[in-house]
Wavefront OBJ file of the C-alpha trace (Angstrom):
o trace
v -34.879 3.259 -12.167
v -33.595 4.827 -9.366
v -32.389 7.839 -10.655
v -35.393 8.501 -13.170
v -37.566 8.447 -9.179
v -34.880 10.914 -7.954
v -35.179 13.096 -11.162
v -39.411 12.929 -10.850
v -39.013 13.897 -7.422
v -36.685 16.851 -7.822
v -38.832 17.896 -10.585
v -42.195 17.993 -8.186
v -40.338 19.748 -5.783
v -39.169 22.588 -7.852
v -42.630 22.931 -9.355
v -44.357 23.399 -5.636
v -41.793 25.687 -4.676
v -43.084 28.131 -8.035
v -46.361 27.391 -7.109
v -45.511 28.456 -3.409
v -43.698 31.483 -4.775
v -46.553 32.360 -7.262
v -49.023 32.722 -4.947
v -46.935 34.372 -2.116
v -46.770 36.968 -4.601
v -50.605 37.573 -5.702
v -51.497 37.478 -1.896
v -48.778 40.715 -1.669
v -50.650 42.254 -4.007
v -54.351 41.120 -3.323
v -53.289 42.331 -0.009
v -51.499 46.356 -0.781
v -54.804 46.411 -2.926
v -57.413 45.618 -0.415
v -55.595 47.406 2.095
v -55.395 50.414 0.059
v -59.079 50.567 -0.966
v -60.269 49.977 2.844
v -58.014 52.263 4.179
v -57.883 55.517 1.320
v -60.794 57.258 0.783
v -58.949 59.174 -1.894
v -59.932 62.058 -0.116
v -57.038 63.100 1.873
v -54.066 64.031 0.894
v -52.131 61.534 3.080
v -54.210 58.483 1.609
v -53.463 60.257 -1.960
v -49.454 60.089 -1.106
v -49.510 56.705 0.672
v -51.642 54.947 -1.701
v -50.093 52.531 -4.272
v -52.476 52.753 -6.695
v -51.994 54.689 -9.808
v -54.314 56.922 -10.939
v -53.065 56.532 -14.651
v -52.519 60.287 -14.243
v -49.204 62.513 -15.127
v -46.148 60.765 -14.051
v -43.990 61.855 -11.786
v -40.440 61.897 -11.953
v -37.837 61.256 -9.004
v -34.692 62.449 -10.984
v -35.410 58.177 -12.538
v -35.929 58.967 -16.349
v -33.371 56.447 -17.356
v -36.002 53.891 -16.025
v -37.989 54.198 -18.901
v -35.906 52.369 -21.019
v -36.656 49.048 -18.819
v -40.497 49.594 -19.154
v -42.336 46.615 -19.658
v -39.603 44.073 -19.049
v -40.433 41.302 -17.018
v -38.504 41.448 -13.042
v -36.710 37.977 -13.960
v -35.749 39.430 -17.622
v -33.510 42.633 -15.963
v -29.833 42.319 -16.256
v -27.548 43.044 -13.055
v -27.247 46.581 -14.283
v -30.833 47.355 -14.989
v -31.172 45.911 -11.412
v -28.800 48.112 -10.380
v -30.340 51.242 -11.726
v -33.224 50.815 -9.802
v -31.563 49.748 -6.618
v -29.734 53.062 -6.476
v -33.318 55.142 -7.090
v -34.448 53.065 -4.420
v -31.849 54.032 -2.010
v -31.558 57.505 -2.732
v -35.049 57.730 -1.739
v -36.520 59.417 1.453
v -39.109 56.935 3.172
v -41.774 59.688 2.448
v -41.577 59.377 -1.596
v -41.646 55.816 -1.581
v -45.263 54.806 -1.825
v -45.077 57.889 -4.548
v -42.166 56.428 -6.611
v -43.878 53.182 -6.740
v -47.165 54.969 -8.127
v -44.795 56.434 -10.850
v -43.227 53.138 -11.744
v -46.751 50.941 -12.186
v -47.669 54.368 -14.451
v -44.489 53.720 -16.354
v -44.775 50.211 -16.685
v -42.088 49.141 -14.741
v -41.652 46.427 -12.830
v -39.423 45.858 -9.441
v -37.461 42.506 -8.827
v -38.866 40.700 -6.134
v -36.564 42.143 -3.473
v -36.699 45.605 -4.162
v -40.569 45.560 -4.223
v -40.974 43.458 -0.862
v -38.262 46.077 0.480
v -40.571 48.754 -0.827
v -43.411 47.389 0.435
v -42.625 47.625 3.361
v -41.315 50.654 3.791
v -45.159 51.744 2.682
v -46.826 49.179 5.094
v -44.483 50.970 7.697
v -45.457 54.435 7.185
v -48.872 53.679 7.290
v -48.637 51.720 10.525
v -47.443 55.118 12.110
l 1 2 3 4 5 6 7 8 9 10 11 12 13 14 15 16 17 18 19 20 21 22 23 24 25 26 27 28 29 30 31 32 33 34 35 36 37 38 39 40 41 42 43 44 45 46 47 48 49 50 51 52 53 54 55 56 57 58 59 60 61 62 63 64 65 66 67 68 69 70 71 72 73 74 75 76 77 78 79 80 81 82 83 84 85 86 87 88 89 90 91 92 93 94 95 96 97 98 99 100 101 102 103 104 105 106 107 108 109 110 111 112 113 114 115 116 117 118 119 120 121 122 123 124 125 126 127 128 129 130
């Protein structure tokens, strides 16, 4: 009896943690995307480099084309090396192309892992702050 509580528990508590998590994560984006629409015009160039927002236009490239073979694979589905990949675009990146490499990758279709896009983030929130 005891341990069929304990296992009911455990499984409650894992399933509010994924809840917590879920939602943590569409208030990140509800957020970038509010944020971007109040701030951007779309009228300036510096809202047109900062924004996150694709405009389903060309793509650009960052010297990343071996990204496109991890289009449309889910963040949790990457292996280590596919994580890897994108870590070192990431890193090579100057703070300025940032916001501009994440327009290229939701144009793509692909998807950072969750600490790689909250890194990104906000490395965008920070430029704008400026």
């Amino acid at each position: 009896m005891w341990a069929l509580f304990t296992t009911l528990v455990s499984f409650g508590l894992i399933l509010l943690l994924l809840a917590y998590l879920n939602r943590r994560r569409k208030t990140v984006e509800t957020e970038i995307k509010i944020n971007t629409e109040e701030e951007c015009c779309g009228a300036h160039a510096v809202c047109d480099r900062d924004s996150l927002l694709s405009s389903g236009g060309d793509v650009e490239y960052f010297n990343d084309e071996i990204l496109d073979s991890i289009a449309h694979i889910k963040p949790e589905k990457l292996t280590k090396a596919q994580i890897k990949q994108l870590s070192d675009v990431f890193y090579s990146l100057q703070e300025k192309d940032v916001a501009a490499w994440l327009r290229s990758l939701q144009t793509r279709g692909i998807q950072l892992p969750i600490e790689l896009r909250e890194q990104a983030l906000l490395i965008v929130s920070e430029r704008r702050a400026q």
